[in-house]
C-alpha positions in Angstrom: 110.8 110.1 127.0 108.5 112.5 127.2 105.9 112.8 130.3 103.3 112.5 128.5 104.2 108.7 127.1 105.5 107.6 130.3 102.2 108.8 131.9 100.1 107.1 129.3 102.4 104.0 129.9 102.2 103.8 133.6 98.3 104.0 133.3 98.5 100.8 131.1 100.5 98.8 133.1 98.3 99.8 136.1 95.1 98.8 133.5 96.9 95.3 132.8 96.5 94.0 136.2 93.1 92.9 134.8 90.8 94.4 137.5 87.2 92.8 137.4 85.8 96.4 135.9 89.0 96.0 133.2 87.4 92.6 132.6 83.8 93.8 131.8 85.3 96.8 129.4 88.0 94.3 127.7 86.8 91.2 126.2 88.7 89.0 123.6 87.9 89.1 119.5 87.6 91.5 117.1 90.4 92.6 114.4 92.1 96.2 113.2 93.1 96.7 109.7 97.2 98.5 109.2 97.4 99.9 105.9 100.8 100.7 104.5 102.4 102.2 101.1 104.9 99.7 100.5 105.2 95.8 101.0 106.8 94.0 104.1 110.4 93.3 102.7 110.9 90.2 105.2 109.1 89.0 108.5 112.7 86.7 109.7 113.5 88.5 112.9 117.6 88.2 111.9 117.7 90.0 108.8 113.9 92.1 109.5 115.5 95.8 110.1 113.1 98.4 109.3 109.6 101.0 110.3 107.3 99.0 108.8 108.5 94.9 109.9 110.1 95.9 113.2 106.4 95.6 115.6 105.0 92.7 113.5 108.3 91.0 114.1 107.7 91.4 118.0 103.8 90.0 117.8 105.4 86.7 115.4 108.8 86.0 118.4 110.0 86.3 121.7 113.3 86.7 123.0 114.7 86.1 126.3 114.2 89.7 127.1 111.2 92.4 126.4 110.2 95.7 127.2 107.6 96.5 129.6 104.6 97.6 127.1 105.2 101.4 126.4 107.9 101.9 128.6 111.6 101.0 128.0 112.2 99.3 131.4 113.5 96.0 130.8 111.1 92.7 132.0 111.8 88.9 131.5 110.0 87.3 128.3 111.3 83.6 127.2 113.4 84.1 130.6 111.5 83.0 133.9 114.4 83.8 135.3 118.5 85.3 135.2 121.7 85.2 137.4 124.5 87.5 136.2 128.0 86.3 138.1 129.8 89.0 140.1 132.5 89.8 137.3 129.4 90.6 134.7 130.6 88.0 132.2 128.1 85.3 132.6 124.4 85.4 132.4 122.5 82.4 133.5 118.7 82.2 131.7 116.3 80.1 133.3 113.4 79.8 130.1 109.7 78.9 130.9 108.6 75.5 130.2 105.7 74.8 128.1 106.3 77.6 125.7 105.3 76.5 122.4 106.5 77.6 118.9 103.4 78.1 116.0 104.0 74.7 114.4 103.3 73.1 118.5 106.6 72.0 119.1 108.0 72.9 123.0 110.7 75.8 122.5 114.1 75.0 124.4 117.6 76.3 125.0 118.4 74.2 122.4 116.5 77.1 120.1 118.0 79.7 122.2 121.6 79.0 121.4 120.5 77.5 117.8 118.8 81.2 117.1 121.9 82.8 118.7 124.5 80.9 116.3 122.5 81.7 113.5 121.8 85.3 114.1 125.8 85.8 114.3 127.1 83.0 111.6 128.1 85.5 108.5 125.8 83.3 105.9 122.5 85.0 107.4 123.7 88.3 107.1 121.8 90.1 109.9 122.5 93.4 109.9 122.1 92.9 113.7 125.4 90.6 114.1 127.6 93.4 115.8 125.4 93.5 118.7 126.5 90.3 119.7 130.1 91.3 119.9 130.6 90.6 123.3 129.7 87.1 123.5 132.6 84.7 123.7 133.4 83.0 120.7 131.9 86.0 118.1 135.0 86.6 116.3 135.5 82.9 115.3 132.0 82.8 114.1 132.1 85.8 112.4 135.6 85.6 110.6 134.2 82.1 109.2 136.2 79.8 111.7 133.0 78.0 112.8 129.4 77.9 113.3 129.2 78.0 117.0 129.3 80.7 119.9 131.6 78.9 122.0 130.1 81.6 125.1 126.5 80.1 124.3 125.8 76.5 126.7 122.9 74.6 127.1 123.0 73.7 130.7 119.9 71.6 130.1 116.7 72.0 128.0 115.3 75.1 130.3 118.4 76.4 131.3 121.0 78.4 129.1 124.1 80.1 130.1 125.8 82.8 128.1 130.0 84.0 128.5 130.8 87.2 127.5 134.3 88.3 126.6 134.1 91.2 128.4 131.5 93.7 130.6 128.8 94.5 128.3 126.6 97.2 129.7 123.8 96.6 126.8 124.0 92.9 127.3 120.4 92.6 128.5 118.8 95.4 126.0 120.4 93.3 123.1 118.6 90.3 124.7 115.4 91.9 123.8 115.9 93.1 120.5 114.2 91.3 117.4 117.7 89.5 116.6 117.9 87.9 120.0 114.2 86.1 119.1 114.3 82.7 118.8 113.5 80.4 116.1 113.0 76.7 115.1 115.5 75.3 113.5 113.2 72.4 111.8 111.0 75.7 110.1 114.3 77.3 109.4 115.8 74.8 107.4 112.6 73.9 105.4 111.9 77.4 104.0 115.6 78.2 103.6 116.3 81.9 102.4 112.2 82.3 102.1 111.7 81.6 106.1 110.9 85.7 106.1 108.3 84.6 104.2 106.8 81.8 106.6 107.8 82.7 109.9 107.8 80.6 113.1 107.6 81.9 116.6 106.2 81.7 119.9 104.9 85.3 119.5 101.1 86.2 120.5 100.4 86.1 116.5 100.8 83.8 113.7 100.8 84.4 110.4 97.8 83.2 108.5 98.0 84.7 104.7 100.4 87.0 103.1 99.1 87.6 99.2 102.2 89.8 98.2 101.6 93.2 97.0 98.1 93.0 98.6 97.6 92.0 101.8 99.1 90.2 105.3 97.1 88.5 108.0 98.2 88.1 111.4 95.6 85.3 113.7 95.8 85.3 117.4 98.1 82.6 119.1 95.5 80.5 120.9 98.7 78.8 122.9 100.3 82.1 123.6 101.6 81.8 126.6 101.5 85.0 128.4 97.5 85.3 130.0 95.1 87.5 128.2 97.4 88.5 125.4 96.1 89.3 123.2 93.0 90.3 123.1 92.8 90.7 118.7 91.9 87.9 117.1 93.1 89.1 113.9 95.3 91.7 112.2 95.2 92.7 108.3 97.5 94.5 107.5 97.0 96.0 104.1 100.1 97.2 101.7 99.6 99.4 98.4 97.8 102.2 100.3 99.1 105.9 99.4 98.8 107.2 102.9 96.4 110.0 101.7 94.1 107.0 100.6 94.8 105.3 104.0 93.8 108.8 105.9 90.4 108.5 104.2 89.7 105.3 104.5 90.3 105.4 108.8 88.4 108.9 108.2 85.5 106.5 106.6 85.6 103.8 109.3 87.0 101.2 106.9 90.3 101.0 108.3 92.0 101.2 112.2 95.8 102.4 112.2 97.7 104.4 108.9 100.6 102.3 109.4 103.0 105.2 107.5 101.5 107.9 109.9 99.9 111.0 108.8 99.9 112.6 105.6 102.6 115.7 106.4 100.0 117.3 103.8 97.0 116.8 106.0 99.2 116.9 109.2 97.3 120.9 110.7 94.3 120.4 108.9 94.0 116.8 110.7 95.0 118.1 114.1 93.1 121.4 114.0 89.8 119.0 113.6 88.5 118.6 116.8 86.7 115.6 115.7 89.9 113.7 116.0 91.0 115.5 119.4 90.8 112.2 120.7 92.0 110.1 118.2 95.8 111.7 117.1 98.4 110.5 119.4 101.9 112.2 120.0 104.7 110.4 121.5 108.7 111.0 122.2 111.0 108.7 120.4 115.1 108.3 120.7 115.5 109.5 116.8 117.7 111.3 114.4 117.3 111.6 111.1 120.5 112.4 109.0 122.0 112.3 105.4 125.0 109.7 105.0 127.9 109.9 103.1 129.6 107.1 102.1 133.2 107.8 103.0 134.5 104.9 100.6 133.3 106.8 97.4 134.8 109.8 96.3 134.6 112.7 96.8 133.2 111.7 100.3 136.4 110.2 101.2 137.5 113.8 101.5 137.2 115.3 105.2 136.3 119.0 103.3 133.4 117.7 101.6 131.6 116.1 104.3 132.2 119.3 106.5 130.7 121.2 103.2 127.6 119.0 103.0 126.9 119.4 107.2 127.4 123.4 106.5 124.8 123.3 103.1 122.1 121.9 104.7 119.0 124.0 106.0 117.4 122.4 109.2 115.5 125.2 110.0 113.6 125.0 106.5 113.2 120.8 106.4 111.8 121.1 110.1 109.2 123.6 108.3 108.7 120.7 105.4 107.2 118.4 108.4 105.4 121.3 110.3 107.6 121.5 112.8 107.2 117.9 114.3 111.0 118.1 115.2 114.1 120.0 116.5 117.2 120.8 114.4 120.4 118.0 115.1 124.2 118.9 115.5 124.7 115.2 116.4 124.2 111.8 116.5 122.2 111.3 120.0 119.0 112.9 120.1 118.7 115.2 123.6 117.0 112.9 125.4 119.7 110.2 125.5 122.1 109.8 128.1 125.6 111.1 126.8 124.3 114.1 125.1 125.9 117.1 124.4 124.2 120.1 125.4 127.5 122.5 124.9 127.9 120.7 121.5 127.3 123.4 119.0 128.2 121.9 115.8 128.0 122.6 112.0 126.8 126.2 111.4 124.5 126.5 108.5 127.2 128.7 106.1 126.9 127.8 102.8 129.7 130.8 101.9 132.1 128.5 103.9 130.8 125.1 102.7 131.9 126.4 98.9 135.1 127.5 100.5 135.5 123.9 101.9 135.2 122.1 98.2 137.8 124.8 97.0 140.0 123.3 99.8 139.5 119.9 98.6 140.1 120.8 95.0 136.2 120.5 94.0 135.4 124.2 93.3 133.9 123.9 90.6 131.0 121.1 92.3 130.5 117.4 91.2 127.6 115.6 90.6 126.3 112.6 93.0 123.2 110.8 93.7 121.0 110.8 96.4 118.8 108.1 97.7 115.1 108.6 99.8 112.2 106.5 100.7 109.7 107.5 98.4 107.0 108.0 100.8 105.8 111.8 101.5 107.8 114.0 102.8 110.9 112.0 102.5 110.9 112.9 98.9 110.4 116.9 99.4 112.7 116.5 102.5 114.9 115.0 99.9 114.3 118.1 97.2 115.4 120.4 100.1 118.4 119.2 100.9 119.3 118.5 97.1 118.7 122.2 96.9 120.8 123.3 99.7 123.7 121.3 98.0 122.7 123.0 94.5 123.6 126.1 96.3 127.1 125.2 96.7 127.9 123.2 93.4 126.5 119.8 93.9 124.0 118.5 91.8 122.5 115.5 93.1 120.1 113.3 91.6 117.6 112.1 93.3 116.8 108.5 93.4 113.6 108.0 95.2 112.6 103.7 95.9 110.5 101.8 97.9 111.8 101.5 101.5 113.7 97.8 101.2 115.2 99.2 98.2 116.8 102.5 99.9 117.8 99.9 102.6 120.1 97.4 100.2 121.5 100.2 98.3 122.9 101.4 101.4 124.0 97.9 102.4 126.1 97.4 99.2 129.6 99.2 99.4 129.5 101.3 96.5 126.1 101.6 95.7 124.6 105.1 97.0 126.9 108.0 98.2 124.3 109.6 99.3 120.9 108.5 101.4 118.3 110.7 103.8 117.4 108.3 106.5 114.4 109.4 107.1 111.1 107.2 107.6 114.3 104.6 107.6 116.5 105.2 110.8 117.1 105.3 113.1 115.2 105.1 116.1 116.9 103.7 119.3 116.5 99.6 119.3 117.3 100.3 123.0 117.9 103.5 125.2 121.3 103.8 125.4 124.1 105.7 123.6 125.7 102.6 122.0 122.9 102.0 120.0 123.7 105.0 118.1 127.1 104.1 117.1 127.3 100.3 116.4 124.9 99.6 113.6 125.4 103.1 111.8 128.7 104.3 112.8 130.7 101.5 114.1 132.7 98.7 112.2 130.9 96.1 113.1 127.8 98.1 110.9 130.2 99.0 107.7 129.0 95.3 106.4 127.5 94.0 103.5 123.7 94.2 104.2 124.7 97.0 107.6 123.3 99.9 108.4 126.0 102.0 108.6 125.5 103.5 105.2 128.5 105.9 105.1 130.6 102.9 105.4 132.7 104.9 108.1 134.7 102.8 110.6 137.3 104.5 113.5 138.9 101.5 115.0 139.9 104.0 117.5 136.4 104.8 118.4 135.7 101.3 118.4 137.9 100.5 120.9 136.8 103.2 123.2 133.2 102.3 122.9 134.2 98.6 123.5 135.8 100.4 127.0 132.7 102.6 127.3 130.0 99.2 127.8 132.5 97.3 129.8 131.5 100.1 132.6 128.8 98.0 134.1 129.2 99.2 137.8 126.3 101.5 138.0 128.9 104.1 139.8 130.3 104.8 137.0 127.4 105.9 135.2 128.9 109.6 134.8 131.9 108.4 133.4 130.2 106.2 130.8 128.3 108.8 129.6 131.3 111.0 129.3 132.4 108.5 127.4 130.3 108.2 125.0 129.9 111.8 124.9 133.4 112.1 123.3 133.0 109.6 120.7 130.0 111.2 119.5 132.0 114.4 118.9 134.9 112.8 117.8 132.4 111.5 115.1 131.2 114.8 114.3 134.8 115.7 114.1 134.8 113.0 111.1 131.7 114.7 109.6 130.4 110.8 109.2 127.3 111.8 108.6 124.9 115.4 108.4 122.2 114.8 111.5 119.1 117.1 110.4 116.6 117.0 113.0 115.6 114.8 116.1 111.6 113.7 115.5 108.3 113.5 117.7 105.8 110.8 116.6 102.6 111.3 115.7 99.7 108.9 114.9 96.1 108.4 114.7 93.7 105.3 115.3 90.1 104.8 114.9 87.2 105.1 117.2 86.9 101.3 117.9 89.9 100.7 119.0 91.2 100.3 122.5 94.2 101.1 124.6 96.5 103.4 126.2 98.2 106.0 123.8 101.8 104.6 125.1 101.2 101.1 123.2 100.2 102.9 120.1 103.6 105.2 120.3 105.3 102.6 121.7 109.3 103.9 122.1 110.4 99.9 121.4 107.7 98.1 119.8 107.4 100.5 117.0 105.1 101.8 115.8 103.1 100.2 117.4 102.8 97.3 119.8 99.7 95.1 118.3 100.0 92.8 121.4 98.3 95.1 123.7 95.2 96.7 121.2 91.8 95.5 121.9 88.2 96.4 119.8 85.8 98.0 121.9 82.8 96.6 119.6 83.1 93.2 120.7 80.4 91.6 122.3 
């Protein structure tokens, strides 16, 4: 990450110690309004994949596992306390007692392993069920043969144990991702398919209204039990807002955070004010955007064509589209990530020898395809550049520009769009490490109804050798595991899976009244932003 975050972060968790001056400055009450373009598509933490749910997810559950607030070092959450036996197979979670769910009932490892069999059982279709590979007993569940991890035990009601199958370097990361959170079963089972609709946690918010289209309220958990969090009492977080609209109305004082960022069209004219020195927030994040191809529709089953599309694009000129807020990509891993290739040069940008590629592969002439974007600005001029770079070579694509959960189900079905630009989508790390990049959106396990590998590419080749890669868990052989990883990458590249485009800083701005460090409000894992830790600074 850079400095700057980790800085900001450090300086929080020295600030959370609660010192009596902390005290006097922080005091509890007061609410922020989020406005946002689009509505929330689901608030269930197993199926909840995207931007704008991901954060409010993490204030509604806990997991096991968290992240140190704007940091990604790994702390204990749900978990007092862990063993992991010598061979690195079997993790041993001591939960806290007393921790309560919204509805009042005592959470238990009964929920743990209930929330763990549901997250993985194929009915749910959580397009976070690969990351559970490595727990014992996940192929049965997943092929259909029953509804149980056999490598999940309750010990007794605060104790859980968890078999893996093999090493699993990530184990712990993917204990603190929003699939690993737990829920009540009792809650599950009365809402059914609409629990993403009233969810159930033990986060540090409930939630107290959502009028669809308009509007979703978040009330502090009163029972919560981690001390002085949070300090909100309330969140409102507002949907329909065009994010110009939103930008006046934080500009006018009548609203906090602009949950979709700020306007790329009022990005320099914004940061040049000095009136909001103070107020615009820049923070690293482990991101690429990319264009998929789905490798199961032709003509993107052809190697030649997917190498065309990565030599069409112009990085250079979308970087220019977002004013610079970004470096070109020539892979998956953004530079910051640990098996990154820094000798890697990639696809040069050639369209002469892109149209030579489609003569290759018997498409000389062009074709015609479609290609889908988040309608919100500049996705959709993003979208217009790349469409036409690809003019330039003989492919027309249509663009199909749709509300974020829409762009996000197309690319879950099969044979739905053969084209998507990920951006304000995916994919930001869910943890800092190189796996992350290559199980949900390039692995098998990902190519799955409701996934989020939208080319629909699978290597079983590469799958094995990333399988090898994470069962390196001794910490000497930390070079060799990122070697690892560093050739499956390229080996990907080789399959011209997908066109990376450019690796992406975040920027944001808040208002004047609220509170906090800028590492909570660029948060690398609670993103955007991680509502636990805000505070008002008008409350009396």
């Amino acid at each position: 990450m850079k400095k700057s975050l980790l800085a900001g972060a450090a300086a929080f968790l020295a600030a959370t110690a609660l010192t009596p001056a902390m005290a006097d400055d922080i005091k509890q009450g007061g609410e922020m309004i989020v406005t946002y373009k689009d509505d929330v598509s689901t608030l269930d933490p197993a199926i909840g994949y995207d931007w704008q749910n991901w954060s409010m997810i993490k204030s509604l559950f806990d997991g096991l596992m968290d992240y140190e607030p704007g940091t990604t070092n790994l702390m204990k959450d749900l978990a007092e306390d862990y063993t992991i036996s010598d061979d690195g197979k079997t993790f041993t979670f001591k939960l806290r007692e007393g921790v309560k769910f919204h509805n009042g009932r005592e959470m238990t490892a009964e929920d743990v392993k209930y929330s763990l069999d549901r997250v993985t059982n194929p009915k749910t279709q959580s397009p976070g069920a690969g990351f559970f590979g490595s727990i014992k007993g996940f192929d049965a569940v997943a092929d259909g043969s029953t509804e149980s991890l056999e490598g999940v035990t309750v010990v007794d009601p605060y104790t859980v144990k968890i078999e893996l199958s093999r090493p699993d370097a990530t184990f712990l990361h993917v204990m603190a991702i929003n699939f690993s959170s737990v829920v009540p079963k009792e809650a599950v089972e009365e809402h059914g398919a609409d629990f993403g609709k009233h969810p159930v946690g033990t986060g540090a918010f409930s939630l107290e209204e959502w009028t669809l289209g308009q509007r979703l309220v978040f009330k502090r958990n009163a029972d919560y039990w981690r001390a002085g969090v949070p300090k909100l009492d309330q969140i409102t977080f507002e949907v329909g807002q065009e994010p110009i609209v939103a930008l006046l109305r934080l500009q006018r004082g009548e609203a906090d955070i602009p949950g979709d960022g700020i306007p790329p069209a009022k990005f320099l004219e914004v940061t040049k004010d000095p009136q909001y020195k103070d107020l615009i927030i820049e923070g690293g994040q482990l991101h690429t955007g990319y264009v998929t191809m789905n490798v199961e529709m032709p003509p993107f089953d052809k190697l030649e064509v997917r190498k065309a599309v990565n030599m069409a694009i112009n990085k250079d000129r979308v970087v220019r589209i977002i004013n610079g807020r970004a470096v070109p990509a020539n892979q998956p891993l953004p530079p910051t990530m640990p098996g990154y290739d820094n000798d890697y040069e990639g696809y040069p940008f050639d369209p002469e020898g892109a149209k030579k590629l489609l003569e290759e592969a018997g498409l000389g002439d062009g074709f015609e395809t479609e290609l889908y974007v988040y309608n919100t600005d500049p996705n959709p001029r993003i979208a217009q550049s790349i469409q036409a770079d690809l003019a330039a070579i003989g492919i027309k694509a249509e663009i199909k520009a749709l509300a974020q959960a829409n762009v996000i189900a197309a690319g879950g079905e099969p044979d739905q769009a053969p084209m998507i630009w990920s951006g304000g989508m995916a994919w930001i790390a869910d943890f800092p490490d190189p796996s992350n990049f290559y199980g949900p959106i390039l692995g098998c396990d990902g190519a799955v109804k409701g996934g989020w590998n939208w080319s629909w590419y699978c290597n079983e080749e590469l799958d094995k050798q990333a399988t090898a890669a994470d069962s390196m868990t001794d910490p000497a052989q930390k070079a060799e595991r990122e070697e690892a990883w560093r050739k499956i990458f390229i080996s990907v590249m080789d399959d011209a899976a997908w066109a990376p485009v450019f690796h992406e800083q975040r920027f944001t701005m808040r208002s004047e009244r609220l509170g906090g460090p800028d590492a909570i409000f660029v948060d690398p894992v609670h993103i955007p932003v991680n509502y636990d830790y805000v505070w008002a600074k008008d409350v009396q």
